[in-house]
C-alpha positions as MATLAB code, in Angstrom:
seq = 'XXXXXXXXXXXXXXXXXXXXXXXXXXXXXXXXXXXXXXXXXXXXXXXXXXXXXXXXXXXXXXXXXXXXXXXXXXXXXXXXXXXXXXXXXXXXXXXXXXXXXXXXXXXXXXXXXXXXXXXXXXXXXXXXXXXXXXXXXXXXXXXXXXXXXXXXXXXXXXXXXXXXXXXXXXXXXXXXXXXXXXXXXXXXXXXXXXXXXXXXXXXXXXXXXXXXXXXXXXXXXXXXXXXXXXXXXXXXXXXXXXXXXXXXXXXXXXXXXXXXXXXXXXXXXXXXXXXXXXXXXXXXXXXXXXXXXXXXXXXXXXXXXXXXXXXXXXXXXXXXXXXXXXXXXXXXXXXXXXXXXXXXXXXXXXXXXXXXXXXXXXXXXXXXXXXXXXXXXXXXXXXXXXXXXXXXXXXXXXXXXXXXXXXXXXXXXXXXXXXXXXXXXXXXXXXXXXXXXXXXXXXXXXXXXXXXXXXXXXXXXXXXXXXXXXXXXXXXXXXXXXXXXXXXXXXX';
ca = [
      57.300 -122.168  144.511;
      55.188 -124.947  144.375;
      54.510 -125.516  147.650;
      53.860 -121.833  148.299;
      50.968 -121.706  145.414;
      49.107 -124.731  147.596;
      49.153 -123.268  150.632;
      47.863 -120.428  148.755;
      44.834 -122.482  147.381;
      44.355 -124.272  151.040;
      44.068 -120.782  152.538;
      40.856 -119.512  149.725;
      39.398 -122.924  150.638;
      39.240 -122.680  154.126;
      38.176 -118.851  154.049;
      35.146 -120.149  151.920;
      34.359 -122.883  154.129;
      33.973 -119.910  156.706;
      31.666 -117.539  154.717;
      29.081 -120.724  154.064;
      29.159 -121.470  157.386;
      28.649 -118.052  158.716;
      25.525 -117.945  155.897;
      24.362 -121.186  157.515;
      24.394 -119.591  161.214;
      22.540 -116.745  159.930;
      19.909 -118.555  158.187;
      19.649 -121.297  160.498;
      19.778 -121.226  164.538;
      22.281 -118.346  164.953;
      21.054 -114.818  166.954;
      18.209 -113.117  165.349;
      19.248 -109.585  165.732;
      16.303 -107.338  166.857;
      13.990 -106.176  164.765;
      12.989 -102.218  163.658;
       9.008 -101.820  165.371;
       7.480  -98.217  163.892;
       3.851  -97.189  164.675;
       2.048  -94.099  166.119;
       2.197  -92.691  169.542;
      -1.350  -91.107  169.807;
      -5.005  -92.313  168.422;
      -8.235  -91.549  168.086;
     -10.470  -93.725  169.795;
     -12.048  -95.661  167.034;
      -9.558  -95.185  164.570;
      -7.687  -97.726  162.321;
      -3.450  -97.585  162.773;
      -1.061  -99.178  161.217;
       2.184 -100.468  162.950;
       5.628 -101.815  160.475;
       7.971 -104.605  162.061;
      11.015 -105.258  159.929;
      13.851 -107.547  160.241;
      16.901 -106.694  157.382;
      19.141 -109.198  156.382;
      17.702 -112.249  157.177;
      16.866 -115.010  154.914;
      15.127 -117.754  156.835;
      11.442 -118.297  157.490;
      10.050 -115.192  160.142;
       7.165 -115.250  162.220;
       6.072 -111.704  163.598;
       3.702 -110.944  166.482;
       2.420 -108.121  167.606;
       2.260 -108.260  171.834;
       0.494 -105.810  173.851;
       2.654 -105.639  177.843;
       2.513 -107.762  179.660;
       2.386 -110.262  177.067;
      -0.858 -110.288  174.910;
      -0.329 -111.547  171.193;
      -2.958 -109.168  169.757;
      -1.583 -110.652  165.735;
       0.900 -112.793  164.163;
       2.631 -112.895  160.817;
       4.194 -115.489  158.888;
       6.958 -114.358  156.557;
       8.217 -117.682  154.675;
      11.156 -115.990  152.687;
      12.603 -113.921  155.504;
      13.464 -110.445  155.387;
      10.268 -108.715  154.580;
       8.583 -106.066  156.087;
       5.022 -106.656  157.704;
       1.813 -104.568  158.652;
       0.013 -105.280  161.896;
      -3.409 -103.212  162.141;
      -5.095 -101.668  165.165;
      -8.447 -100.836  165.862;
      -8.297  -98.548  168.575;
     -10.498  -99.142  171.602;
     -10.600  -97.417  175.323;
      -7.860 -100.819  176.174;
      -5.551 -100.250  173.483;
      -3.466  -97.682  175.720;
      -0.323  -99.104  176.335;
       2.578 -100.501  175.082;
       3.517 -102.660  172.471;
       6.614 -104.546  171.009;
       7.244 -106.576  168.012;
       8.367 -110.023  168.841;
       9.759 -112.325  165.648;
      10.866 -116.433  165.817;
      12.832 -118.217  163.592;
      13.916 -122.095  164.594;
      13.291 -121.579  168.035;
      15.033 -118.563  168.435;
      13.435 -115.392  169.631;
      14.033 -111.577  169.172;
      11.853 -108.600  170.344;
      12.004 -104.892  169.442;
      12.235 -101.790  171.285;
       8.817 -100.586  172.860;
       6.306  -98.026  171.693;
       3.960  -96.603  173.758;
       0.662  -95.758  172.740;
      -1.928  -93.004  174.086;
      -5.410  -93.499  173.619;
      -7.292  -89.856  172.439;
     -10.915  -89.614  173.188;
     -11.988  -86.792  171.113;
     -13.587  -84.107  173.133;
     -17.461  -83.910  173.154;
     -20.142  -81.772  175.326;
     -17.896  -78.932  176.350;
     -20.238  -76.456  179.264;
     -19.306  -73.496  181.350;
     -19.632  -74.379  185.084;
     -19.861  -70.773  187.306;
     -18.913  -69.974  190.899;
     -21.183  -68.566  192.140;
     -23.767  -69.483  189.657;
     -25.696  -67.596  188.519;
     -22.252  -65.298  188.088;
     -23.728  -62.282  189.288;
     -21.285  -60.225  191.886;
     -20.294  -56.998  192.784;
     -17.183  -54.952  192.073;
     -14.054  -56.289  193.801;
     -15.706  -60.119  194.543;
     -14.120  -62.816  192.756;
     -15.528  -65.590  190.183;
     -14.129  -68.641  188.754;
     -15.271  -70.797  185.670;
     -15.047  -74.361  185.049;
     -14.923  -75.319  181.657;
     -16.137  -79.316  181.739;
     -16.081  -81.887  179.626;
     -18.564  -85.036  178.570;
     -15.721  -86.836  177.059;
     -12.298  -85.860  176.216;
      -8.615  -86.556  176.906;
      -5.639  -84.734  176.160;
      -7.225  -82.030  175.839;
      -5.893  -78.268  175.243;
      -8.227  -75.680  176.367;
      -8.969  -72.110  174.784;
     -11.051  -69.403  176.372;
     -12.577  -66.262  174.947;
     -13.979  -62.585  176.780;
     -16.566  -60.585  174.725;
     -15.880  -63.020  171.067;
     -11.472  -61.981  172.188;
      -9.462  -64.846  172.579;
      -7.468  -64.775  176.050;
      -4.494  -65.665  174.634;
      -1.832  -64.321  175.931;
      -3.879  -63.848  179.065;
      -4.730  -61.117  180.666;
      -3.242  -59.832  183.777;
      -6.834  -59.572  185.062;
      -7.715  -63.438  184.767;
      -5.854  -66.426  186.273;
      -5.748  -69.514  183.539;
      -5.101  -72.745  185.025;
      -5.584  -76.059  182.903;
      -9.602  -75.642  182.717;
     -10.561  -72.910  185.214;
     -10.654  -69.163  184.352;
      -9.798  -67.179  187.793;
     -10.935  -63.758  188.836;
      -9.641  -62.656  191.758;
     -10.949  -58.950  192.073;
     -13.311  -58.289  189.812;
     -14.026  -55.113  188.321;
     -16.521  -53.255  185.334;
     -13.925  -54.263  182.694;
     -14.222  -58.216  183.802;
     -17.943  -58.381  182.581;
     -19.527  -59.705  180.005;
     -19.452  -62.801  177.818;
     -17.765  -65.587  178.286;
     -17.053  -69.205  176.575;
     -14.402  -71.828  176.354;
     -13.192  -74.183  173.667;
     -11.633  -77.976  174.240;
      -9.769  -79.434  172.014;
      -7.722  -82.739  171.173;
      -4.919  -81.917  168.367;
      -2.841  -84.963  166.765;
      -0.558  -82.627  164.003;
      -3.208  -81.409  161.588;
      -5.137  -83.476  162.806;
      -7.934  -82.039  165.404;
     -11.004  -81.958  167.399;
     -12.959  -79.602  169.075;
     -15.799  -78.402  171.166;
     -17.417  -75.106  172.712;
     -19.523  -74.262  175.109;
     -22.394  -71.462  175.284;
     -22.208  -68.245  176.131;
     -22.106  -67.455  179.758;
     -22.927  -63.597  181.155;
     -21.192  -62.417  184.165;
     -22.644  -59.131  185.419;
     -19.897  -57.520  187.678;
     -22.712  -55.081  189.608;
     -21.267  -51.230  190.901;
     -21.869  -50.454  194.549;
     -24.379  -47.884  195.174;
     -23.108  -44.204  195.896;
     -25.327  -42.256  198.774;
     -28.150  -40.584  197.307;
     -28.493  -36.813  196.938;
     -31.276  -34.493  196.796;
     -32.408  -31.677  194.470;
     -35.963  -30.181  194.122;
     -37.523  -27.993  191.358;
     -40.446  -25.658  192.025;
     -43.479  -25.057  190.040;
     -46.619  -23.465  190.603;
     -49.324  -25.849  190.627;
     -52.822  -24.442  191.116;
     -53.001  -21.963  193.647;
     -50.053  -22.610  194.982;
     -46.275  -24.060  194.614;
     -45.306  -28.007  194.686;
     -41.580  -28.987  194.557;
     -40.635  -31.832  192.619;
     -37.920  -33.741  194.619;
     -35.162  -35.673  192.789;
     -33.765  -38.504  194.867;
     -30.469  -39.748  192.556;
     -27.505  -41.632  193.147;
     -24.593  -41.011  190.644;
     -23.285  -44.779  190.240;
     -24.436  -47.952  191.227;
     -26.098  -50.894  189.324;
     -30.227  -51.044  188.931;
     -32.519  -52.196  190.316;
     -32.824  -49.609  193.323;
     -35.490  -48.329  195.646;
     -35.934  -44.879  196.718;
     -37.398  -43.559  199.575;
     -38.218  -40.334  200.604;
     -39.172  -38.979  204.210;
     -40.847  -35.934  204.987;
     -40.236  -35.514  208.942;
     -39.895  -39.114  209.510;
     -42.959  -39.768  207.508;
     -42.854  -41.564  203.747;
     -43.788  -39.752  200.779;
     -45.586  -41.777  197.740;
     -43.288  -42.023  194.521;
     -44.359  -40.023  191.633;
     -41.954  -41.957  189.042;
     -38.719  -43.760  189.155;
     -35.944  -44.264  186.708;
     -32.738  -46.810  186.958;
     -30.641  -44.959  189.561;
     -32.993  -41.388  190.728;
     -36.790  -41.208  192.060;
     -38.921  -38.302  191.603;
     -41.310  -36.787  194.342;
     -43.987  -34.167  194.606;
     -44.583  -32.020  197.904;
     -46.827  -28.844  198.476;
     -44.337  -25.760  199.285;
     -44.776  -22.456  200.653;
     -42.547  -19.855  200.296;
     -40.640  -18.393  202.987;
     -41.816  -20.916  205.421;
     -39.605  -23.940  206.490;
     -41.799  -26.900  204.944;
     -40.200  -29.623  207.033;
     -36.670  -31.828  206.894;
     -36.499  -34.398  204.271;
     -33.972  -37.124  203.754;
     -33.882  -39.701  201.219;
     -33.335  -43.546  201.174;
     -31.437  -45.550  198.408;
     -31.625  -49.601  198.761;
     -30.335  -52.447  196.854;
     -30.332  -56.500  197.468;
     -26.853  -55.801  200.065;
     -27.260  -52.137  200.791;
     -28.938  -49.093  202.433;
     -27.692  -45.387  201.707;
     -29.279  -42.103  203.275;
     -28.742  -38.917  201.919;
     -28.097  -36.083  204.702;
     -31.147  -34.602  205.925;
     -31.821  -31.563  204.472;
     -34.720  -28.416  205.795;
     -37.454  -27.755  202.664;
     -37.487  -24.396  202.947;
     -38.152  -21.611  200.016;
     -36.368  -18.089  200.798;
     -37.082  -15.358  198.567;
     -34.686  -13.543  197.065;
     -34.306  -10.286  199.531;
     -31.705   -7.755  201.094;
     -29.006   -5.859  199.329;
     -26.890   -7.393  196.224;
     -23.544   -5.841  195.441;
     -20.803   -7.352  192.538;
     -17.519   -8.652  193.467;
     -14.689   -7.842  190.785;
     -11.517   -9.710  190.255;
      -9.030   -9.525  187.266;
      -7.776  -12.541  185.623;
      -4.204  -12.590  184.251;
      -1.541  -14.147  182.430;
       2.049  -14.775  184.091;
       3.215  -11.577  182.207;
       0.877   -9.675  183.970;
      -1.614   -8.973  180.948;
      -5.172   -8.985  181.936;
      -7.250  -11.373  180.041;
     -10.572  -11.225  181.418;
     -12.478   -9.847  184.319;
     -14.937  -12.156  186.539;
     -17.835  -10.331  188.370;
     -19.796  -12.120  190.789;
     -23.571  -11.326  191.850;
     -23.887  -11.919  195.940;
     -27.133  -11.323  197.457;
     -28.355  -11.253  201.171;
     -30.798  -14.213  200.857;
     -32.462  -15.962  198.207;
     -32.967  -19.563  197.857;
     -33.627  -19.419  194.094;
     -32.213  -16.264  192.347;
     -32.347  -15.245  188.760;
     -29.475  -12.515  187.560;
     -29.382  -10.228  185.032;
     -26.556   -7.394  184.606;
     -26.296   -4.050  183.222;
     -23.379   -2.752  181.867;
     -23.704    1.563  181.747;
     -27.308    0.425  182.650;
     -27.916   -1.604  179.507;
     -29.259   -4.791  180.182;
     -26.731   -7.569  178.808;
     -28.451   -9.750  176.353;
     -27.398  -13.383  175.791;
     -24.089  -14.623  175.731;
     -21.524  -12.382  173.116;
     -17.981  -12.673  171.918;
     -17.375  -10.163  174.621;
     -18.830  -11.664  177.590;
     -20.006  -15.128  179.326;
     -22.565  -16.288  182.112;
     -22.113  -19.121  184.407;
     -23.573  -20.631  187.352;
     -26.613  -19.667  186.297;
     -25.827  -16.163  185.787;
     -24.289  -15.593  189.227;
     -21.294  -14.941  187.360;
     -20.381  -12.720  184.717;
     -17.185  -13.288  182.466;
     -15.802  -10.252  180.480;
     -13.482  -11.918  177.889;
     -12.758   -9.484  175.276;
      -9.825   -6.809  176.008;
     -10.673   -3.051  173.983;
     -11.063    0.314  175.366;
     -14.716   -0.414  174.319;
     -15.755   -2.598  177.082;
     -14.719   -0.760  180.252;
     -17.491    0.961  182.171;
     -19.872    0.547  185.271;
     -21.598   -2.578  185.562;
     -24.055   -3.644  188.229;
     -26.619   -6.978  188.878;
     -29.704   -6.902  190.120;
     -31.960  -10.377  191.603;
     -35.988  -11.628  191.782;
     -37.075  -14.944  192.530;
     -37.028  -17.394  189.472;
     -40.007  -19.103  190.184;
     -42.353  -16.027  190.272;
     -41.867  -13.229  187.656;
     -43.836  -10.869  189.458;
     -41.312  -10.728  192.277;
     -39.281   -7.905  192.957;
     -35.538   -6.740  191.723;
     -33.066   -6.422  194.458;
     -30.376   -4.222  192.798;
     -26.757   -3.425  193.754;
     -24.373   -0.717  193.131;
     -22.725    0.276  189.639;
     -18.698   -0.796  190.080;
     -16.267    0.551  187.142;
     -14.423   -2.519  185.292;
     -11.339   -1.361  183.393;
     -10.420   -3.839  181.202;
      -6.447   -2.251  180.525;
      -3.188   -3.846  180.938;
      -1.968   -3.933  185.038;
       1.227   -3.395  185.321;
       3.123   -4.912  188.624;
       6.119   -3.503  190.224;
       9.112   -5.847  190.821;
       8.049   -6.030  194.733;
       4.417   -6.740  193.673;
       5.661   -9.365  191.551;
       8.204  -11.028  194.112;
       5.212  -10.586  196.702;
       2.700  -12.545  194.153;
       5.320  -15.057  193.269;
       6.111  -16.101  197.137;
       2.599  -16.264  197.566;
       1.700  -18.792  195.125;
       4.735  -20.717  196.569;
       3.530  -20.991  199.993;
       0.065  -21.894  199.061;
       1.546  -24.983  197.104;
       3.661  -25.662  199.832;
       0.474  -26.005  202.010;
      -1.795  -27.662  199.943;
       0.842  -30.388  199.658;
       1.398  -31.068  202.928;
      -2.240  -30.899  203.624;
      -2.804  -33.564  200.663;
       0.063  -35.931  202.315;
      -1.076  -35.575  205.743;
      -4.645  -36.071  204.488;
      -3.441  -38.951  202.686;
      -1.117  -40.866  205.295;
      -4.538  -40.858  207.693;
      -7.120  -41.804  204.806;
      -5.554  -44.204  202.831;
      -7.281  -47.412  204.124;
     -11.037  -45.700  204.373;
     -11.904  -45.669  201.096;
     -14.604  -47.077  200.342;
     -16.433  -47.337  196.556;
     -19.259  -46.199  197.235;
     -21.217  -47.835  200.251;
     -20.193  -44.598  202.470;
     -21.708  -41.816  200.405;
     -20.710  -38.119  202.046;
     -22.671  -35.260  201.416;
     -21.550  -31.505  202.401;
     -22.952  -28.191  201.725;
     -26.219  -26.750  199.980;
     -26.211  -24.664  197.143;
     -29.094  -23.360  195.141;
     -29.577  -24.084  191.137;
     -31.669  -22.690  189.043;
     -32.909  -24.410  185.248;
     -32.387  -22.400  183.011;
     -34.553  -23.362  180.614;
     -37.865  -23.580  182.490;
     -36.632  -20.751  185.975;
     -37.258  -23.763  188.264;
     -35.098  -23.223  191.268;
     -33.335  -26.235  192.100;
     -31.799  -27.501  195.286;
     -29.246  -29.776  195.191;
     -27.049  -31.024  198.023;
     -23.098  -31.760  197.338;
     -20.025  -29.759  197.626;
     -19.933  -26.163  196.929;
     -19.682  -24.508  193.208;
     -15.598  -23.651  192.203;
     -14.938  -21.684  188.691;
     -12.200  -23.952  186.991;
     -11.865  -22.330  183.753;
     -12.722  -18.800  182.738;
     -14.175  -20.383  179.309;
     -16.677  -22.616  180.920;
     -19.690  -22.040  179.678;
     -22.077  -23.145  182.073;
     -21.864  -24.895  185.437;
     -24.179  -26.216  188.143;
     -24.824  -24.383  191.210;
     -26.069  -26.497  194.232;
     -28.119  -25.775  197.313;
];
């Protein structure tokens, strides 16, 4: 038993001997073990940052250093007890990118830490708009692009804005790539204001710059110009004042007008029509005139048309046709006023030859009176009506009147075959018109063009209704879309 309690005592002995010299490697000449490095991995240029080397459980005298790759000691720290934490502090220049370790000796051993790698932020400063083409000024279906450039700046994040609206997410209309704003095919929705926004961001931390405003003007191509003239008597005799307009396009334009080749002066001009006065006599064919619209890329000419004043003359009769609902009910009855000749009529209508005022509950006038609209369905409305004609631009001109026609305004009834008949009609006519619209578009669907080919048609004749100028006016022909329409333009 004896024996066993020393060998006990030897064996605590030489276990201590072991812990005091483990203690002594550690403090003196054994492996340093590496050491925790902490710092930032983004600055300001200019700024102040701190970086934290730490080496735990360690008792012998440290010495830190700071070491910028490949091997610059930027600082170095004694720590005399061992074990403590240091500080190293950066001021950040435009060579401080890079990256740095932490590197600590003890007795001529050596231990460095992990690497941290450090990005140098110059905040942003003298953000401008750069435009292509400059100045941004294009027409519809060009493109554009914008540059948004920087004085100084890195890492930057960029922002842009349409009309004071943030693009964000973009839209499908413009093309954002790093610090260009795209436009591919412009159109009247991509103009307008424009500015961008650079910015550095470091967490909460931030920095930012904007540029002006920049205007892009996305200009409309010009449509062909069309012509309409007025008539008034002007001393002894009658002038017309011709209106040269285009209906879209983007100012400035010049207009032209040409009177058998020859030009006629301008008598005033407004952002997309010109106004023109020529000497007119009635009844005799005055000359052909054609009008000229120009712009900085194009040149439009309106279809030559004769300047010629017919009065009103020949017979006049009234065309009747009954307007219905799918049941069959009538709702209203539309008489028309057709005349022999007559370049600018005035109507009037009689109904059991009592001149029709103004416009009632009962009835309706459009296309300049041409037409007459009977709305209202009662026994009390039915009788003869008639029209009669005279020149609107001279009041002592004779009436041409036509024939009294009876307008019943009762219920039609349809027989079954009427109705079958009616139906199949309507059927083939949609049938038609369909295939006409696919054919038409199959062959037409790569002609279009905006508005650079203008196409005029017929001639119809207008008359103001306020002042009984008779207006000419070239474009397609008049069509009644609505019975309830209350007024609508007649050209010549």
């Amino acid at each position: 038993m004896g024996e066993g309690l020393g060998l006990q005592l030897m064996s605590i002995l030489l276990l201590a001997g072991d812990v005091t010299k483990t203690g002594s490697l550690l403090c003196a000449g054994g492996s340093i073990p590496r050491p925790q490095f902490t710092g930032p991995n983004m600055a300001y240029l200019k700024s102040t940052e701190m970086f934290e080397c730490k080496l735990s459980r360690w008792s012998s005298p440290l010495t830190y250093e700071l070491i910028k790759s490949p091997g610059e000691v930027l600082e170095s720290i004694d720590d005399p007890l061992g074990g403590q934490p240091v500080t190293f502090t950066l001021r950040v220049n435009e060579r401080s990118e890079g990256q740095y370790v932490c590197r600590v000796r003890s007795r001529g051993q050596t231990s460095t830490s992990d690497a941290l790698n450090l990005q140098v932020v110059i905040p942003v400063q003298g953000v401008q708009l750069v435009t292509d083409p400059d100045p941004p000024v294009i027409y519809e279906g060009s493109g554009f692009t914008l540059h948004c450039q920087v004085k100084k700046g890195t890492h930057l994040a960029y922002v842009w804005y349409h009309n004071k609206q943030e693009l964000n997410p973009p839209s499908a209309f413009h093309h954002l790539s790093g610090n260009t704003l795209t436009v591919d095919r412009a159109g009247e929705g991509h103009a307008g204001y424009y500015t961008c926004m650079a910015n550095n961001k470091m967490g909460n931390n931030s920095r930012y710059s904007s540029s002006t405003e920049v205007t892009v003007v996305v200009k409309k191509y010009l449509s062909a110009p069309r012509l309409s003239f007025t008539l008034y008597h002007h001393g002894s005799g009658y002038h017309a004042n011709v209106s040269c307009r285009s209906a879209r396009g983007s100012p400035p334009v010049t207009f032209q007008l040409l009177l058998d080749g020859k030009e006629v002066p301008v008598q005033q001009t407004g952002l997309l029509e010109a106004w023109f006065s020529l000497p007119v006599s009635v009844g005799l064919d005055m000359g052909t005139v054609q009008c000229k619209a120009e712009t900085d890329i194009q040149q439009l000419l309106s279809d030559p048309k004769d300047l010629e004043v017919v009065p009103v003359g020949g017979t006049a009769r009234v065309l009747v046709e009954y307007l219905q609902t799918a049941d069959s009910v009538v709702v209203a009855a539309l008489l028309q006023c057709v005349i022999t000749r007559g370049t600018f009529p005035l109507f009037s209508w009689s109904f059991n030859r009592t001149i029709l005022q103004a416009e009632e509950d009962s009835h309706a006038l459009t296309l300049n009176g041409r037409i007459l609209v009977v709305t209202a369905i009662s026994a009390g409305i039915s009788g003869s009506y008639s029209c009669r004609a005279r020149d609107s631009f001279n009041p002592n001109s004779s009436w041409v009147d036509s024939e009294e026609v009876l307008v019943k305004m009762t219920e039609v009834e349809m027989t079954s075959v009427e109705v079958l008949a009616v139906a199949f009609c309507c059927f083939l006519l949609v049938v038609i018109v369909a295939g006409a619209c696919c054919l038409y578009c199959s062959i037409n669907h790569e002609r279009y063009q905006d508005s650079s080919t203008g196409r005029e048609e017929d001639c119809w004749e207008q008359t103001n209704p306020e002042t009984g100028h008779a207006m000419l006016e070239t474009g397609p022909g008049p069509q009644v879309e609505e019975v309830e329409a209350d007024f609508m333009e007649v050209e010549v």
